[in-house]
N, C-alpha and C positions, 0 to 999 in steps of 0.2 A: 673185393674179397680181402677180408682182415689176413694179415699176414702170423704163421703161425708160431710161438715163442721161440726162438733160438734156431729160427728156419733155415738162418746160412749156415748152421752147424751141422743141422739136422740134414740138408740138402748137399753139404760136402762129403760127410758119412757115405749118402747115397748113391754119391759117383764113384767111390769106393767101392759100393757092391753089397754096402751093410744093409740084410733087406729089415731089418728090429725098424732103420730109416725110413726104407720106403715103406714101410707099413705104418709109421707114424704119416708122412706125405699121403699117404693113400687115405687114412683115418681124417685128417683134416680137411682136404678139397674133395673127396669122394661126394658128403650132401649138398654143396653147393654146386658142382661141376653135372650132378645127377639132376640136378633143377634147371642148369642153361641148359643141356640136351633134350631135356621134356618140352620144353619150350618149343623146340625147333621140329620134335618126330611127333611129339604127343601120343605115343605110345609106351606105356613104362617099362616096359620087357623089353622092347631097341633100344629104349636110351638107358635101361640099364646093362646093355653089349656094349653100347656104346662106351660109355664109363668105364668098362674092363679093358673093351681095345683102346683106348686113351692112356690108361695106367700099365699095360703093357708094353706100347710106345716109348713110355716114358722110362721104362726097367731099362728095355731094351738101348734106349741113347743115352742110357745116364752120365757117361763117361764125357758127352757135350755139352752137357749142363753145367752153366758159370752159375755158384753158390753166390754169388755175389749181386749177379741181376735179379728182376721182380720174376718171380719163377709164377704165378697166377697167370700173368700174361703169355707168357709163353707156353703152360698149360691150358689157359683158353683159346690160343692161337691154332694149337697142333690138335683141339677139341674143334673146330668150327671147321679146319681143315678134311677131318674124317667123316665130319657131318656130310661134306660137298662132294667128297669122295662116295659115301656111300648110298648120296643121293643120284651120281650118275651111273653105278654097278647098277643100285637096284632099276634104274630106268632102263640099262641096257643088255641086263643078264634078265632072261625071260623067266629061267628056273627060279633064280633070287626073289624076282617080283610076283611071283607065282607062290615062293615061300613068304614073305613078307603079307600080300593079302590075306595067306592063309591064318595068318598071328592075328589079323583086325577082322578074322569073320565071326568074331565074337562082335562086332558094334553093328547094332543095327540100325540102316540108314532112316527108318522111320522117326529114331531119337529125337528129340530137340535140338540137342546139343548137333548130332551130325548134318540135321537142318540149316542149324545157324553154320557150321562149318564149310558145309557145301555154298550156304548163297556168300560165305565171307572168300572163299576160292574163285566165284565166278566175279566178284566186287573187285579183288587184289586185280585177277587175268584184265578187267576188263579197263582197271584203272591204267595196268603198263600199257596195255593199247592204246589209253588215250594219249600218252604220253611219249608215244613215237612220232615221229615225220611224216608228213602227211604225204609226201615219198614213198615210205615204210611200210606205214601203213595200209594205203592203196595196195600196195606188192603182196602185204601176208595176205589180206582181205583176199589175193585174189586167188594165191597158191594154197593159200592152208583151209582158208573158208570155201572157196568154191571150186577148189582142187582143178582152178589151170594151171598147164605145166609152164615152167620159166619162159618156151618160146612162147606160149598164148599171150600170156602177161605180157614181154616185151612188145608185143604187138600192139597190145590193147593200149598199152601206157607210151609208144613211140621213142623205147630206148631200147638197149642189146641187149641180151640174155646176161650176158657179165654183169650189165648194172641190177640186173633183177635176182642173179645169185648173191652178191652183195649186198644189198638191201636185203633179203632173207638174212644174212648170215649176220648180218649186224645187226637184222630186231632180232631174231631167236635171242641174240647172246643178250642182248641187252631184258627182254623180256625173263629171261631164267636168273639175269645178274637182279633185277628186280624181285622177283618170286623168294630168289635165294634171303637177300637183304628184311622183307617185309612180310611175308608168308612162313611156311613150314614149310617141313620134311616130306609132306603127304600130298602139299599143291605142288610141289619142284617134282616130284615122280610123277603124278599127274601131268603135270604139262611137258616134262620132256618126254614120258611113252606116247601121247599124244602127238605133240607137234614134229617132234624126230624124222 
C-alpha cells in the first residue's frame, strides 16, 4: 500500500486528536483496507463493519501510534487481527451466527459461484487433513468423523486418553491455523461451529 503524502505529518496530527487527520487516514486506506477484508468474509456489508471497527480501533489507540513507523502494517495487522476475532465470536456466540446467516440468506446455494465455494471449502478442509500426522489424523478420523469418545479412540489406537486429547487439540488448532491462513471468513466459521 502506497504510503500517503506527508503521512508522518498527517498521522502525528492524529495522535493529537485532530480528527480533519484521521479523516484524511481514513480517506486513504479505507478502499484498499475494504478490499483485504472482502477477501477474507466475502461478504460486502461484514467487511464493510469490519473497516469501521478497524478505524475505530484505530481513533480509539491513536495516542500509541509512532508517526514515524510504516503505519499500513500496523493497520493491516490490527485488521487481520479482528478478522480472527470475529471469526471465533461468530463460531461461538449462537445469536451472532444466527445474525450473520441471516446477512447471507440472500445467496442462494444453488449459484455457481456458491458451488464453486462450497467444493473450494470441502478442497481447503480436506487438503489440512492431508496434511496432518498420520497420528492426528487417525485421532480426528476417529473422534470427529465417527464420533468415538477420546477413551474409544485411545483404545482402538493403544495410547491414553491424554495422547488422544492432544492430538485433537493440536490438529483442531493446526487445521483452523490452516483454514484461517488459506480460506475465508465463512470456511473458519464453518469448521469451528462444526468441529468445536
Amino acid at each position: 500500500m502506497e504510503r500517503m503524502s506527508m503521512e508522518e505529518e498527517v498521522l502525528l496530527r492524529m495522535t493529537q486528536g485532530d480528527e480533519s487527520a484521521f479523516s484524511a487516514i481514513y480517506r486513504h486506506y479505507h478502499p484498499s483496507l475494504y478490499i483485504y477484508l472482502l477477501r477474507f468474509c466475502k461478504v460486502p456489508s461484514l467487511a464493510e463493519d469490519l473497516v469501521h471497527d478497524v478505524f475505530l480501533k484505530i481513533w480509539e489507540i491513536r495516542d500509541r501510534i509512532n508517526p514515524q513507523l510504516y503505519f499500513s502494517g500496523y493497520l493491516y495487522r490490527i485488521a487481520r487481527n479482528h478478522v480472527i476475532k470475529t471469526i471465533t465470536k461468530l463460531a461461538s456466540d449462537g445469536q451472532m451466527r444466527v445474525q450473520f446467516y441471516q446477512q447471507l440468506a440472500g445467496i442462494d446455494p444453488e449459484q455457481p459461484e456458491e458451488v464453486v465455494r462450497t467444493r473450494e471449502y470441502e478442497r481447503l478442509f480436506e487438503e489440512a487433513l492431508s496434511k496432518l500426522t498420520s497420528q492426528r489424523l487417525k485421532v480426528f478420523r476417529l473422534c470427529r468423523q465417527e464420533g468415538k469418545t477420546y477413551d474409544e479412540a485411545a483404545a482402538i489406537l493403544g495410547i491414553s486418553r491424554n495422547a488422544v486429547k492432544k492430538h485433537m487439540v493440536l490438529g483442531m488448532r493446526f487445521i483452523e491455523d490452516y483454514v484461517y491462513r488459506h480460506g475465508d471468513i465463512l470456511m473458519a466459521i464453518w469448521l469451528v461451529s462444526t468441529f468445536s
